[in-house]
KELUM-943950 format. One record per residue (C-alpha): residue number from 0; x negated, y, z negated; residue in one letter. Coordinates in Angstrom, 3 decimals. Each point is the difference from the previous one (the first is absolute). Layout:
BEGIN
R   n       xx       yy       zz res
R NUM        X        Y        Z   A
...
This chain:
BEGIN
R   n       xx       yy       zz res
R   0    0.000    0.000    0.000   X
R   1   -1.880    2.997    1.177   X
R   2    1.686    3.168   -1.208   X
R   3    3.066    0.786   -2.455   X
R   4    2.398   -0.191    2.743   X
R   5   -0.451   -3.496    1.175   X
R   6    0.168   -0.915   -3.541   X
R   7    3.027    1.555   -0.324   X
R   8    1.485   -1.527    3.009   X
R   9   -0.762   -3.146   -1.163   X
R  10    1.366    0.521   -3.301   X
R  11    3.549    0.946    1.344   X
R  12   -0.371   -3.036    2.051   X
R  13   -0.284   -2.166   -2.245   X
R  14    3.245    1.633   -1.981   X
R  15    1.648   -0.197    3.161   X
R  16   -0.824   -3.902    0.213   X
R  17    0.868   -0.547   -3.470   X
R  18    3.362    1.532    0.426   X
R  19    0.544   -1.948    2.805   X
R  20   -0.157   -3.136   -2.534   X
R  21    3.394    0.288   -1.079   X
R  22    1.678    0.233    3.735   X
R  23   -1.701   -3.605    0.453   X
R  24    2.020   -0.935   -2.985   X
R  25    2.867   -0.233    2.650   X
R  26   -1.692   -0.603    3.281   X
R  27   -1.743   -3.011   -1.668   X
R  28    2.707   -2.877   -0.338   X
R  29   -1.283   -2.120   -3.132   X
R  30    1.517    0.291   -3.737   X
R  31   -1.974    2.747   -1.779   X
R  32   -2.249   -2.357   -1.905   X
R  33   -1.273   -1.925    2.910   X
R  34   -0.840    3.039    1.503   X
R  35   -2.024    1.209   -2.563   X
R  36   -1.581   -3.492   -0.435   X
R  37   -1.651    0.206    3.959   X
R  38   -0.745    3.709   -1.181   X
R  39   -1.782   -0.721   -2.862   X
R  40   -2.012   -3.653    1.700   X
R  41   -0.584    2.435    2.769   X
R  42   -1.763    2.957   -1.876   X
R  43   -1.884   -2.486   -2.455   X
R  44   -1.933   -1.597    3.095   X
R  45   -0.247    3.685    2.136   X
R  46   -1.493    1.182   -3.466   X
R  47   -2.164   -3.230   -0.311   X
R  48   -1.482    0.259    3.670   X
R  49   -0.505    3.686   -0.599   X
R  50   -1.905   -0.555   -2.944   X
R  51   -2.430   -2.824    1.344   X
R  52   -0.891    1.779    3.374   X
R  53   -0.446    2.633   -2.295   X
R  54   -2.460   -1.495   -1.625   X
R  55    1.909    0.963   -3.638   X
R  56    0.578   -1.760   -2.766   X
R  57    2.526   -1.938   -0.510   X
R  58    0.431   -0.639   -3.813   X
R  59    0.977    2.979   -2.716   X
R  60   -2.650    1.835   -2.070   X
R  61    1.783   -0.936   -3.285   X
R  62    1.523   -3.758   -0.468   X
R  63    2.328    1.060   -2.856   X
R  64    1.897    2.268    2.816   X
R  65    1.086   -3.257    2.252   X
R  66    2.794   -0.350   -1.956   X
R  67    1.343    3.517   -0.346   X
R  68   -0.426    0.144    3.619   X
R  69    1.732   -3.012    0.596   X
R  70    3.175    0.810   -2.123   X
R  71    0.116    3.271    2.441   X
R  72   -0.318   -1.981    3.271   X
R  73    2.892   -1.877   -1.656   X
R  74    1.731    3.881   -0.480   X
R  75   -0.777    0.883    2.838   X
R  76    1.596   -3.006    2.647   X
R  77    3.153    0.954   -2.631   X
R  78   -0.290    3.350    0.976   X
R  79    0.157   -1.045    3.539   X
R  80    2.807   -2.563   -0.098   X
R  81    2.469    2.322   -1.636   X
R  82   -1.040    2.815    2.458   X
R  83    0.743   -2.112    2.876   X
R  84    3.187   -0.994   -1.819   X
R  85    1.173    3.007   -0.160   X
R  86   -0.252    0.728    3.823   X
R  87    1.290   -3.358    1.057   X
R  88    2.890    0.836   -2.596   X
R  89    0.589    3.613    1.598   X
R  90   -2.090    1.923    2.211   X
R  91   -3.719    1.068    0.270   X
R  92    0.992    3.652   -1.314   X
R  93    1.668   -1.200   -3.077   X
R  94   -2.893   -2.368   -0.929   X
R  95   -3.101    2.734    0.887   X
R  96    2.027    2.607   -1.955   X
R  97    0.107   -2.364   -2.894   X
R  98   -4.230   -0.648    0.557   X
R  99   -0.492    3.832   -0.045   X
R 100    1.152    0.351   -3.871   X
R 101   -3.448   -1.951   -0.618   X
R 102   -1.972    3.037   -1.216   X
R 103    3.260    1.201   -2.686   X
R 104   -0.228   -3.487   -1.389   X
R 105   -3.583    0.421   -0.528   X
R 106    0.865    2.926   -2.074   X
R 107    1.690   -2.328   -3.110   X
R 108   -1.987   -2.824    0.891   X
R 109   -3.465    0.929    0.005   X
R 110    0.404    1.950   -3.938   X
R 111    0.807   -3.559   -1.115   X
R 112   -3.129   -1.451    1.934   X
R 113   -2.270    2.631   -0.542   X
R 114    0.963    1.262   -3.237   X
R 115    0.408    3.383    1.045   X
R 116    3.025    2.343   -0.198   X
R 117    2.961    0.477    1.655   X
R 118    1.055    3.214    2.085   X
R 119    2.910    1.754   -0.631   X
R 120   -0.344    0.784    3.812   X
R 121   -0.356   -2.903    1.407   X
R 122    3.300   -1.173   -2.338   X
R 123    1.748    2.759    1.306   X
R 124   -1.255   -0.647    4.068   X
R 125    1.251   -4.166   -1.069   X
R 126    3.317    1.587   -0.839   X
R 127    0.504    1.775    3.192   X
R 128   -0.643   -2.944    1.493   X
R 129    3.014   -2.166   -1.578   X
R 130    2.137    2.592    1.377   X
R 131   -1.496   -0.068    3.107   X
R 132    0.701   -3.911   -0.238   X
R 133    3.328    0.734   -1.211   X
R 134    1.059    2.062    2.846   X
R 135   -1.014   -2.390    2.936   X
R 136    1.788   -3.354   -1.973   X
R 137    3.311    1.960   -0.236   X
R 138    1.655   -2.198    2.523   X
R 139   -1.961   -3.446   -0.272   X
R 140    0.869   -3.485    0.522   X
R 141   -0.794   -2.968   -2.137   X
R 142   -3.030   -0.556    2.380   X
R 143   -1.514    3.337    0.534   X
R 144    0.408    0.162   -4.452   X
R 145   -1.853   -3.003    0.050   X
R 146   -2.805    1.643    2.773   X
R 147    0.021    3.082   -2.301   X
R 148   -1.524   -2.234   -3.000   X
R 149   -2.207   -2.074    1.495   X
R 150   -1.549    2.891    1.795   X
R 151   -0.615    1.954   -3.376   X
R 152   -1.444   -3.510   -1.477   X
R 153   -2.136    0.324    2.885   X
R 154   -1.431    3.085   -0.577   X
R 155   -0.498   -0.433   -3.893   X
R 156   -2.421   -3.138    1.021   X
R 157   -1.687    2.077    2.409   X
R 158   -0.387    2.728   -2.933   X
R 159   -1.525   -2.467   -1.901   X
R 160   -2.382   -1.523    2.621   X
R 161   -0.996    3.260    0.848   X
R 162   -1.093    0.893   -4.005   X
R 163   -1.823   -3.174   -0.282   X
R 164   -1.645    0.237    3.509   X
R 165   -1.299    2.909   -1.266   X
R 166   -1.582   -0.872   -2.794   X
R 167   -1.581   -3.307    1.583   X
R 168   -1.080    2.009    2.285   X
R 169   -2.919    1.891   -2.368   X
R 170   -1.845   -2.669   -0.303   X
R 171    1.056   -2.276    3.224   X
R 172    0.077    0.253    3.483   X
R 173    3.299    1.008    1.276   X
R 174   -0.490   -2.548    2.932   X
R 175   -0.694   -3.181   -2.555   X
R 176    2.440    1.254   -2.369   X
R 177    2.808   -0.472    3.010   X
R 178   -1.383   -2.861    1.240   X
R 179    0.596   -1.907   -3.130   X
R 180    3.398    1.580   -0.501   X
R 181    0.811   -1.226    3.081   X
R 182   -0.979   -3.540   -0.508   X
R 183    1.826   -0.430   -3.093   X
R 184    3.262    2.137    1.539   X
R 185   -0.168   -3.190    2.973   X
R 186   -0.892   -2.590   -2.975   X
R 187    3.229    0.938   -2.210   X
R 188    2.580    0.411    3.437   X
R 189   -1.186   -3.475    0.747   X
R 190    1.738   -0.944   -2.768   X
R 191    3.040    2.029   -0.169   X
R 192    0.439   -1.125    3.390   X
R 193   -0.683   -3.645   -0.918   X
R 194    2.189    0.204   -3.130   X
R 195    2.839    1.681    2.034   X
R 196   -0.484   -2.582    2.541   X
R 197   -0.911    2.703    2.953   X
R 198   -2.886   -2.063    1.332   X
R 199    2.098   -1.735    2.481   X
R 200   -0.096    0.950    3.812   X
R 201    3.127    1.545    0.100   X
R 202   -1.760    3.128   -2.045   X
R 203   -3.222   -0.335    0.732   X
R 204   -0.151   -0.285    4.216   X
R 205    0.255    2.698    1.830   X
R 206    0.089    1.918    3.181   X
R 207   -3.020    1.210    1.956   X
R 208    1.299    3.349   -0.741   X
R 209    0.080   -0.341   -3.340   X
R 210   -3.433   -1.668    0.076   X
R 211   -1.692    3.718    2.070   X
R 212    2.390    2.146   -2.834   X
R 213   -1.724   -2.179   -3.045   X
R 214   -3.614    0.184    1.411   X
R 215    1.053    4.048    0.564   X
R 216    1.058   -0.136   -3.548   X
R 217   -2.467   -2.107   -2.285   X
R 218   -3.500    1.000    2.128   X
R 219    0.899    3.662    1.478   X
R 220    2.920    1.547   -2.814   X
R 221   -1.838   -1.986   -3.098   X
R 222   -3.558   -0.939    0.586   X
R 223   -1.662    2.573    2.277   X
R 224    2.522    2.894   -1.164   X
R 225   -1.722   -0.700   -3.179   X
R 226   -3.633   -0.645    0.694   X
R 227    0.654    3.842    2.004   X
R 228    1.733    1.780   -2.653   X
R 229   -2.786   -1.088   -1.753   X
R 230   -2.716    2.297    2.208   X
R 231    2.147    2.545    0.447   X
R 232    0.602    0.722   -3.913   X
R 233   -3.671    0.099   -0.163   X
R 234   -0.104    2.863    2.654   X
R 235    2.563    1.975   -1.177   X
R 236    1.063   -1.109   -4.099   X
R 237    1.733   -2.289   -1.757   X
R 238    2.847    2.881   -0.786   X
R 239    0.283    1.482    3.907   X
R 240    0.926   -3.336    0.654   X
R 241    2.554   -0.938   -2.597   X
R 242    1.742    3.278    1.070   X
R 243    0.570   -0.795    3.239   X
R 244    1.287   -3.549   -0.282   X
R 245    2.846    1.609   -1.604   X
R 246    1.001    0.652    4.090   X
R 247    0.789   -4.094   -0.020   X
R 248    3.509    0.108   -0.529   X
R 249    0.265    3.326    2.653   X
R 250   -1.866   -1.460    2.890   X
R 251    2.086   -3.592   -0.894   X
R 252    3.531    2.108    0.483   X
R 253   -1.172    0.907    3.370   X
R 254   -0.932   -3.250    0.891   X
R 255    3.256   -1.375   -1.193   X
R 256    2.114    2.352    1.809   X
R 257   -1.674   -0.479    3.275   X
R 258   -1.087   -3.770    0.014   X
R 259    2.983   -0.984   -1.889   X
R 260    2.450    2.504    0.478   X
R 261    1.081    0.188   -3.572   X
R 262    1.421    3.173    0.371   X
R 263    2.891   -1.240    1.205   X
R 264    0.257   -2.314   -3.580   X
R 265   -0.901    2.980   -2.449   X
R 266    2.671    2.604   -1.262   X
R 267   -1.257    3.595   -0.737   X
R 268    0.084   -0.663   -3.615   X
R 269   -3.015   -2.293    0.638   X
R 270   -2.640    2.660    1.713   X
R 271    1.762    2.341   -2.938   X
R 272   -1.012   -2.044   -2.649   X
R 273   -3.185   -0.773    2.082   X
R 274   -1.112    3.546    0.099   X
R 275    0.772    0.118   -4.248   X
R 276   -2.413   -2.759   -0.020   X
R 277   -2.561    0.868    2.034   X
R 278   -0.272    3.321   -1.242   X
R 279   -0.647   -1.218   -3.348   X
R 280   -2.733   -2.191    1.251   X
R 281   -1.681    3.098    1.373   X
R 282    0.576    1.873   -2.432   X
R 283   -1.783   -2.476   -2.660   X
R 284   -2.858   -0.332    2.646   X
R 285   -0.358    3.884   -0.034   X
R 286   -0.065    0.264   -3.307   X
R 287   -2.870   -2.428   -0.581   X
R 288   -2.075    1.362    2.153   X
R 289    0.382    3.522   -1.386   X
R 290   -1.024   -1.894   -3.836   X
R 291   -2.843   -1.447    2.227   X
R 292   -1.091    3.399    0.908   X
R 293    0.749    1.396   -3.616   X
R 294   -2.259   -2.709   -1.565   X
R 295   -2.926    0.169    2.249   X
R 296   -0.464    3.674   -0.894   X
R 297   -0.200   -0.941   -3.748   X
């Protein structure tokens, strides 16, 4: 990446492929846990190859982390299966929406994790966000209710893989430390699929198109998007970064409306709720960085 601006570009690429994730929720035609299955085998061997041609190593600096880090791989292929639920349930816009509360979760969760305190502000932004919530489920159905939840208990595991990633990630490479998530995310959905008796053709087969959207999915959306966002918060911070993920859930609208044409599904109660939430996000992210600035002059 020679200057700023191809890092840049690359950066909202890579947002742009990641919120293109949840329209393969519905172009992909597998139950949400066998998709996230091939995701997870797929981005564990990408990750492995990367690593050996590489020349990298492949174990963790500290042994007593392999467990930590495997309880979060397990967190995270949760995370994914309810996401993926949640589209499959209702649409791409509903579940993204959902994903995009991530960073207000992280506002109760990581005081209880990190022992540090909780913001009034960040309570307040939460609370705009239930009535942002509140506003697009007016008129649900039994479904879309259902869509609603497992989308939120999607983005409280991401919350939480997202705290713990980051403190792995002090002391171990963020490459390793995903490469053994993944493993143990593809160890444990072998057996949920196995115990729920999902191993059987009639799941697991499928189409040559949904062969192409899985390899786009577990090598190009998980693996490399990764292994880039990696470089790219190197040239340009951990924080620039961070900020501008919170586009996700914007640039997956667009795609929804024009791939799948889910503006003809959603009421205008949903992009008015949308907006509530959004905002809130931004306004959270905003804040931050201005206590970012604030402490660095101290």
């Amino acid at each position: 990446m020679k200057t700023r601006g191809h890092t840049l570009l690359a950066m909202h690429l890579i947002i742009l492929i990641w919120g293109f994730t949840g329209i393969l929720g519905k172009i992909i035609h597998l139950d949400a846990d066998v998709i996230v299955w091939y995701r997870v085998i797929i981005a564990f061997i990408t990750l492995f190859i990367y690593l050996i041609l590489k020349k990298e190593k492949i174990t963790l600096n500290h042994t007593r982390n392999m467990l930590p880090i495997a309880i979060i791989g397990c967190v995270v292929g949760i995370h994914w299966i309810t996401f993926y639920q949640s589209i499959q349930l209702s649409t791409a816009s509903l579940g993204i929406l959902c994903l995009s509360t991530t960073t207000l979760h992280v506002a109760w969760i990581e005081p209880l994790i990190v022992k540090r305190k909780i913001s009034l502000t960040e309570i307040l932004l939460s609370t705009i966000t239930v009535f942002g919530i509140y506003i697009i489920t007016d008129d649900f159905t039994i479904s879309e209710y259902q869509a609603l939840f497992l989308g939120l208990i999607s983005s409280v595991f991401a919350a939480i893989f997202s705290i713990y990633n980051t403190k792995f990630s002090q002391t171990e490479s963020p490459t390793v430390i995903s490469l053994y998530e993944m493993l143990s995310s593809t160890i444990v959905i072998f057996f949920l699929l196995f115990y729920n008796e999902k191993l059987k053709p009639e799941y697991i087969n499928m189409t040559l198109s949904d062969f192409l959207w899985l390899l786009f999915l577990g090598v190009i959306c998980t693996a490399i998007a990764f292994i880039v966002i990696i470089h790219v918060m190197k040239e340009l911070g951990t924080f620039t970064v961070s900020l501008s993920i919170n586009l996700e859930p914007i640039y997956t609208l667009i795609l929804a409306i024009f791939i799948l044409g889910e503006y003809k599904l959603l009421s205008p109660r949903f992009y008015i709720g949308a907006s509530i939430i959004l905002t809130s996000v931004f306004i959270n992210a905003y804040i931050k960085k201005r206590e970012r600035k604030q402490s660095a002059f101290k």
